[in-house]
C-alpha positions in Angstrom: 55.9 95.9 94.7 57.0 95.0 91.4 53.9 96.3 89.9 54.0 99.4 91.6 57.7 100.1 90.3 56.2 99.8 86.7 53.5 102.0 87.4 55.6 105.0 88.9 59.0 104.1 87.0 57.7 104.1 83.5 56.0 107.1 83.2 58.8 108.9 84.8 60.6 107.5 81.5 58.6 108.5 79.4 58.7 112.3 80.7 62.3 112.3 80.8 63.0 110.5 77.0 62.4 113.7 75.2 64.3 115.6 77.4 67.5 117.4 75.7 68.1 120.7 76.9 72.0 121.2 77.0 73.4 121.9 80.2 76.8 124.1 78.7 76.3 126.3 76.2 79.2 127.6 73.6 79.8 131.0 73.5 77.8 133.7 72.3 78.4 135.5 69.3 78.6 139.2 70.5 80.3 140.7 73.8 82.5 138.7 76.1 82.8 140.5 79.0 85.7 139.1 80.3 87.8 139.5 77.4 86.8 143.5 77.0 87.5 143.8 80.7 90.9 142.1 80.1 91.9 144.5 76.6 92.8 142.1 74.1 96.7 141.8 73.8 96.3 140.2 77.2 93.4 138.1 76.9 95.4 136.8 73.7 98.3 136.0 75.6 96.2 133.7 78.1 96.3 129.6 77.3 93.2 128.9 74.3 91.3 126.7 77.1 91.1 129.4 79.7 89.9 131.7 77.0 87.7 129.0 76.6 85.9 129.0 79.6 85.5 132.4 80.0 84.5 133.4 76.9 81.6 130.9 76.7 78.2 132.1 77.7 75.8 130.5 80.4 73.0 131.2 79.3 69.7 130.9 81.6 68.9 127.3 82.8 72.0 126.4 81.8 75.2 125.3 84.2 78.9 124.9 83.2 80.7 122.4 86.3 83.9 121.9 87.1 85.1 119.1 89.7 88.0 118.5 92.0 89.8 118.0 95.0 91.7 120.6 97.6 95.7 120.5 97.5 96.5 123.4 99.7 94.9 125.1 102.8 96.6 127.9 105.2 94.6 129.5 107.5 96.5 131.9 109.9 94.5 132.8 113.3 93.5 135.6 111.9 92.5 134.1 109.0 89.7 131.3 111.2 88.3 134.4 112.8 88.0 136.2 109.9 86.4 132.9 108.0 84.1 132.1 111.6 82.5 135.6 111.2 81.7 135.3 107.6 79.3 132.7 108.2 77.0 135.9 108.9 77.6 136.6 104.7 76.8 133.6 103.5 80.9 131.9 104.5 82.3 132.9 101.6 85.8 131.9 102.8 87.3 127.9 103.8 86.1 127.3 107.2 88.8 124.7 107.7 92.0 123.7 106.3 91.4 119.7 105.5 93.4 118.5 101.8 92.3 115.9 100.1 88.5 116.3 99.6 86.4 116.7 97.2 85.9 120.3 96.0 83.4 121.3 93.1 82.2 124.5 91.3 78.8 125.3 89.1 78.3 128.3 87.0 75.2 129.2 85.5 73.8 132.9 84.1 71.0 135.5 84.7 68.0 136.0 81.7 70.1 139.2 81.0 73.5 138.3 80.7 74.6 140.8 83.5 75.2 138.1 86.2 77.1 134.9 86.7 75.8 132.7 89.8 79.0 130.6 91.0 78.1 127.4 93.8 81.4 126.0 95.3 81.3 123.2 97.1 84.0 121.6 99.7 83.8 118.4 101.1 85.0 117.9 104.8 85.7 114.8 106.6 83.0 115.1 109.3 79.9 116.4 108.8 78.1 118.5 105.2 80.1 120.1 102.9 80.9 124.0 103.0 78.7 125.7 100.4 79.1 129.2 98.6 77.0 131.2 96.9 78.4 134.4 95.2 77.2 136.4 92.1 79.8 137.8 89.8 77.8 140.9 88.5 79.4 143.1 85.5 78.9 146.2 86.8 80.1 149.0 89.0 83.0 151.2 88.8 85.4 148.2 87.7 83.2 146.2 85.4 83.4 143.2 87.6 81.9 142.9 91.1 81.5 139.9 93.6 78.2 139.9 95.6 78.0 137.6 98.9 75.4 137.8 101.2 74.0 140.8 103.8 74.7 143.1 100.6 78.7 142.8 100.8 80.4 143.0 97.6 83.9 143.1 96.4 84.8 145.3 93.7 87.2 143.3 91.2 89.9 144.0 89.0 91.0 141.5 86.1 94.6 141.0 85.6 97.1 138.6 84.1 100.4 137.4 84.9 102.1 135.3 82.6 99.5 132.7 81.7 97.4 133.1 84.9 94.0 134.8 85.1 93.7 137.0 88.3 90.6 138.9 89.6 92.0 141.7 92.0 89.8 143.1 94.9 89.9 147.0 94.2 87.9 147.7 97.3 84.8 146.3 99.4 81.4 147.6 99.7 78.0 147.1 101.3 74.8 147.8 99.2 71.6 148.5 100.8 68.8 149.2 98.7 70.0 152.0 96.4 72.9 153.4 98.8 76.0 151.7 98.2 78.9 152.0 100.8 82.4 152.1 100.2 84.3 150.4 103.1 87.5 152.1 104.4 90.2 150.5 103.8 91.1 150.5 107.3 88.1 148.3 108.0 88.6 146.3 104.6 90.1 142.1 105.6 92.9 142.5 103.0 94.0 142.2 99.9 92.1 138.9 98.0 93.6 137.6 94.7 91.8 134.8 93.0 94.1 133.0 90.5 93.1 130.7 87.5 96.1 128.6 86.5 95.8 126.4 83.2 97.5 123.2 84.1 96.7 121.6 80.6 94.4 118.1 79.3 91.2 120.0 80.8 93.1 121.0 84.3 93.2 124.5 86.0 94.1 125.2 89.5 92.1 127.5 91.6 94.3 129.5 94.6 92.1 132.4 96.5 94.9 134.3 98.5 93.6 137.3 101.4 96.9 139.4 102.7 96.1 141.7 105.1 98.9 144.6 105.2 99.1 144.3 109.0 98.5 140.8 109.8 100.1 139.1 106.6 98.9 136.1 105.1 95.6 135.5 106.1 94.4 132.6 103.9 95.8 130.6 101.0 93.8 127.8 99.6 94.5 126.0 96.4 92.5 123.3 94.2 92.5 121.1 91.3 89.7 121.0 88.8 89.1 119.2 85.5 86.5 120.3 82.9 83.3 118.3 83.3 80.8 119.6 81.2 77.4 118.5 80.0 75.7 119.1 76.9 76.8 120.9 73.9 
């Protein structure tokens, strides 16, 4: 047995010494997206780290990830249906409302620069974690769109209050092929803000709130997150 760990464990090694590639990369001279979305007086008045991390530039094979835990989690009736029947788009939204577990997030880019590819991931206390995919695509008639799965999409607006980030849904769609569809807003779940609150030492809360104008408060979920980068 021994033997046979020096045989497959050493050359492994030996692959992996030279291995360096950074995992985070700085920002990119040339356009940040986010900021030009933003206009400049506000993305100056935002705290220096969350400039930070939105200014910096994933660039392909890399990943930017951030780690954390769940404080808050409302979820009205409404709100679980609503969550229950996005499983069908890839469950972009919390399918239960546990605190106290593990949440993390990984970022990493498209070849092109167009596209940010976002993984969150949400513990639970029985059974696997909740996983989301979503693409954050600069594009569109806002500059900023959100793609799930079956070809739904949430137009964005950036916005900031105080010292808080906020991407605004403008309006849903559904894109199929070429033909992209504007949902009424009749048939739209609600309002969804997604906050990003600098909480200083390499902290930033995360809250994603959906208001329905009918219904109310749908969802509210907040989380902690620290900086926990790799590379240089």
């Amino acid at each position: 047995m021994e033997a046979a760990v020096q045989w497959w464990g050493e050359p492994i090694r030996r692959r992996c010494r030279d291995w360096h590639r950074p995992l985070a990369l700085a920002a990119a001279a040339g356009d940040a997206p986010f900021r030009r979305l933003l206009g400049e007086a506000r993305w100056q008045a935002l705290p220096e780290a969350t400039r930070r991390r939105f200014a910096r530039h994933v660039g392909p094979g890399a990943c930017v990830s951030y780690v954390g835990e769940v404080t808050e989690c409302r979820t009205s009736r409404m709100g679980r249906l609503l969550a229950q029947a996005g499983r069908l788009a890839g469950a972009p939204l919390p399918l239960g409302h546990e605190t106290g577990v593990a949440a993390s997030v990984s970022v990493t880019g498209d070849a092109e620069g167009c596209a940010q590819y976002w993984t969150r991931q949400y513990s639970r206390a029985h059974g696997f974690p909740q996983v989301v995919h979503s693409a954050k695509r600069f594009a569109g008639p806002t500059g900023l769109e959100e793609y799930l799965g079956l070809g739904l999409g949430i137009a964005l607006r950036l916005d900031a209050v105080d010292d808080t980030l906020l991407f605004v849904s403008d309006h849903y769609f559904v894109k199929l092929g070429g033909f992209r569809f504007r949902l009424p807003d009749w048939l739209a779940p609600g309002r969804m803000v997604v906050g990003h609150v600098e909480l200083g030492e390499g902290r930033f809360a995360f809250t994603l709130d959906l208001v329905h104008p009918l219904f109310g408060e749908l969802i509210h979920q907040l989380a902690v997150f620290a900086d926990c980068e790799m590379g240089a």
